[in-house]
N, C-alpha and C positions, 0 to 999 in steps of 0.2 A: 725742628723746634715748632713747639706746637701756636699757632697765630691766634689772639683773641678779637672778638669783634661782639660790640654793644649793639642791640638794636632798640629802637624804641618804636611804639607800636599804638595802635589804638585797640582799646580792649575789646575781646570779639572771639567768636570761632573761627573765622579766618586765622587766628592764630595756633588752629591745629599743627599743622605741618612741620612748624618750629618744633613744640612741646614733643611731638612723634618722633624727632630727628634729635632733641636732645636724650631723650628717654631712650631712644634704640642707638643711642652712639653712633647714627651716623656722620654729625660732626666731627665727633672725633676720629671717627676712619680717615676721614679728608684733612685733618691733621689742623684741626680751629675750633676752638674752645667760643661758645656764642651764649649767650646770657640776653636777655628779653625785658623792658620795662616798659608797662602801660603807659601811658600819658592822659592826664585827666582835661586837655583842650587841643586843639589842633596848632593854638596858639605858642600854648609851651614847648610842644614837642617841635617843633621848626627852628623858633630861637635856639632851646636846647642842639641842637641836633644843627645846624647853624654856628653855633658856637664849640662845635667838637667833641662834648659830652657825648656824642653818639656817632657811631661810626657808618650805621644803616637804618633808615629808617622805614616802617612800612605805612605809608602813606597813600591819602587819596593821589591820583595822577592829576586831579585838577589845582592842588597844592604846589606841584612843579612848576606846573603851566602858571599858576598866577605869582609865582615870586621872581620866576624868570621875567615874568611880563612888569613888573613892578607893582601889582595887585595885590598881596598879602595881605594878610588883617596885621601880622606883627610888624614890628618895628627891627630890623636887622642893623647890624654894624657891616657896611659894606657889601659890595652886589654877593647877588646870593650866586654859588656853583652848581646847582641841584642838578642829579639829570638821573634817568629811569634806568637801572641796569636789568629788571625783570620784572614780569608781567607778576600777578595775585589773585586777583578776583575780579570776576565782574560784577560781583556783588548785585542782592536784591535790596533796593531801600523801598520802606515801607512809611506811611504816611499813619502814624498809630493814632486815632481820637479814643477821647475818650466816650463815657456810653453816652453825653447828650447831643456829640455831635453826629446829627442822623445822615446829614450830606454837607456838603463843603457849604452852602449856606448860611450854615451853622455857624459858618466860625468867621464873620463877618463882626468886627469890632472886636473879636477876642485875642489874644495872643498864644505863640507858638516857640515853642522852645527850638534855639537853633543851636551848634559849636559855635558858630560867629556867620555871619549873615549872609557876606561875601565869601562863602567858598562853595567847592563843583556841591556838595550835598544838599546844601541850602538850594542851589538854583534848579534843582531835579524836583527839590517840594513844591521850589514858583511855578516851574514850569508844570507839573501835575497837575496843582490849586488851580492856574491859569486853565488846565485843557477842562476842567470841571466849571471853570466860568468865574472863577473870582481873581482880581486884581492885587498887587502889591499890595497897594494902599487900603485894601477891604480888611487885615489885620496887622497885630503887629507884631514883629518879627524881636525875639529877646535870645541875644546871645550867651547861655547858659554852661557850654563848656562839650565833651565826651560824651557818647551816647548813654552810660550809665548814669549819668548826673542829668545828664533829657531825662530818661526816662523816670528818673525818680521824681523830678518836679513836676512831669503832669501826672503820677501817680498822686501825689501830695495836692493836685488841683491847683498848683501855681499855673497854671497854661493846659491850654487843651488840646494841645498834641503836639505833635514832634514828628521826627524821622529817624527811624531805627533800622539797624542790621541784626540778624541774627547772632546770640540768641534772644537779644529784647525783644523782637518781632513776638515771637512762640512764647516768651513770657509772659509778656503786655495781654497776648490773647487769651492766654489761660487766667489772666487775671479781669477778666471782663471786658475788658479792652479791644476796640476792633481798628481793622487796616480800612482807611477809604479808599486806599489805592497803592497801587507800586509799581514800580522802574521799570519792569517787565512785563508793564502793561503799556507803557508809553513807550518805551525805546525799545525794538529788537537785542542790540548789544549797548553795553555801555561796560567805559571800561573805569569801573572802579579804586580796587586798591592795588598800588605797585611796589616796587622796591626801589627805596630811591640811595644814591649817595652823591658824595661832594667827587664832583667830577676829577680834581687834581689828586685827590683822597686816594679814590678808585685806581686810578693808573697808580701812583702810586703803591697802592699794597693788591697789586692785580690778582696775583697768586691766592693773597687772605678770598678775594671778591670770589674767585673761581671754585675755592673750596669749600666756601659760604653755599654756592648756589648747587655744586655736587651735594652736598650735606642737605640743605634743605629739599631736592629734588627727588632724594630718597623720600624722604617724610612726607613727602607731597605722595608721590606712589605708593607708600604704603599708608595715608589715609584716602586715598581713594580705592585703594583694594578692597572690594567686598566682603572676602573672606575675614578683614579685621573688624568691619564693623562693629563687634560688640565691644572688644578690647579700645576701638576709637572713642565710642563712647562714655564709656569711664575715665578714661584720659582726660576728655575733654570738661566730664563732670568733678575729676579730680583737680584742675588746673582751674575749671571757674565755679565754683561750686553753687553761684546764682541760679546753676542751669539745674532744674531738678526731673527725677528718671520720666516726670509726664511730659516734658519738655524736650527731652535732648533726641529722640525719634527723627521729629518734625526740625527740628536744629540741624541733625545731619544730612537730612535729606534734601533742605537747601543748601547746604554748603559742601554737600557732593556733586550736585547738577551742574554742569558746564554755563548751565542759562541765568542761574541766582549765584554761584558760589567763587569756590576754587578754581583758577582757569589751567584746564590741563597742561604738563610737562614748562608752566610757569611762562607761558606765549604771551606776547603783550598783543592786542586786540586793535588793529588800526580803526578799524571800524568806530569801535568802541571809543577810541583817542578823538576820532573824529566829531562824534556827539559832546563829546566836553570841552572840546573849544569850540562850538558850535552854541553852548549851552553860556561859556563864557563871553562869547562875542555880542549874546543878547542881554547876558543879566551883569556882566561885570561893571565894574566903577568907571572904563573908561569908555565901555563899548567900540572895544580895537575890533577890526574881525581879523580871527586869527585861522588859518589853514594848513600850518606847515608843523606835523606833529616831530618829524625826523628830529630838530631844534632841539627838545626835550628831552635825545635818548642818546645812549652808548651802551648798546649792546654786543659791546666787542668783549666783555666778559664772560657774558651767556652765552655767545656763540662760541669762546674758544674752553670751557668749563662743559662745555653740549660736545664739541666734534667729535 
């Protein structure tokens, strides 16, 4: 019997690997039926996803770490079960201004479009803003939702800049718009987006989890195969169609790299884990310092879906 499973997701290229594994069947070889919904805030998808509506989420790893910790921006009914069953991206975020901001000086008194203020993305822009010499309090921080909805409100000049992932990065630029800076200029690794589920959830439907992550690890392998690359590309223009053909090059070419993108054979990045409670311990709400990433994982699916 064939198993389904919901995921909800933040919108993005990183979302290749699903779209390639549902489009080449290889969910359904591993015998699970998988279906995908954007989320328009970090905030909805968690409750959502929280509340059951969703069975797997792909989320920031700093999202775990603070609902565990009791940090969240959202409001839950009852402690949360979160835990990481596979690694995604290390993703590159970009700090996008607009054309009058010439260096982060610039953007002293103005405001910044965030998903919400307190999570790992937000504290990757402080700490950047910070290594360029400006303070929290030098502007002000407005929680706006998904990075599509950033970046359309400092397009529209409600705020003058944000922090994007590919493909907003390649868009933002092609649209005059420039990067003051990015995560992989500041941090060697950082471990971005993962795969998270409800820990009781998981054991639970272990079998659904294992055939989830065989199905997607196909998709992961065949959008990093070279050979596919053109065929990737129009996937990926056909699934978000914001991305247009002067754009998706430079789109795939970070979200192929191991150092901005996809993280090979779907590995979680300790290293990586390590800078975002690192990043938490200084900018969160309660300033815990936190050290012990293993807390936040169950990789006994991945590794028995791998053997």
């Amino acid at each position: 019997m064939t198993a389904s499973i919901k995921i909800i997701a933040f919108p993005g290229a990183p979302n290749l690997p699903v779209f390639a594994a549902i489009e080449h069947g290889f969910f359904d070889k591993h015998g699970v039926h998988v279906s995908l919904t954007t989320t328009p805030s970090s905030v909805y998808q968690i409750q959502a996803f929280h509340a059951g509506e969703f069975d797997l989420a792909f989320t920031a790893f700093d999202n775990i770490v603070a609902y565990q910790e009791g940090q969240g921006a959202a409001q839950l009914e009852g402690a949360s079960d979160f835990c990481v069953v596979m690694g995604a991206t290390q993703v590159e975020l970009s700090a996008v201004m607009s054309a009058e901001i010439k260096t982060a000086q610039d953007i002293k008194g103005k405001s910044l479009a965030l998903d919400a203020v307190g999570t790992g993305f937000a504290f990757v822009l402080y700490d950047m803003l910070e290594q360029l010499g400006l303070h929290l309090n030098d502007y002000s921080r407005v929680p706006v939702g998904a990075t599509p909805e950033r970046w359309q409100s400092v397009k529209d000049g409600q705020h003058v800049g944000t922090i994007t992932i590919e493909p907003f990065t390649s868009i933002a630029k092609a649209a005059g718009f420039h990067v003051l800076r990015q995560s992989t200029e500041s941090f060697p690794v950082y471990q971005g987006g993962i795969v998270a589920a409800k820990r009781q959830w998981a054991q639970q439907h272990s079998v659904a989890v294992q055939s989830f992550i065989k199905g997607y690890l196909e998709g992961l392998a065949w959008t990093l195969e070279e050979n596919n690359s053109s065929q990737a590309q129009a996937l990926l223009m056909r699934e978000m169609p914001e991305i247009k053909p002067g754009v998706v090059a430079a789109v795939m070419k970070s979200l192929t790299s191991p150092r901005s993108g996809l993280t090979p054979q779907g590995a979680v990045l300790p290293e990586g884990m390590n800078v975002v409670l690192n990043l938490r311990s200084k900018y969160g709400r309660d300033k815990t310092v936190l050290n012990d990433i293993d807390k936040y994982l169950d990789l006994s699916h991945y590794h028995a879906a791998t053997a």
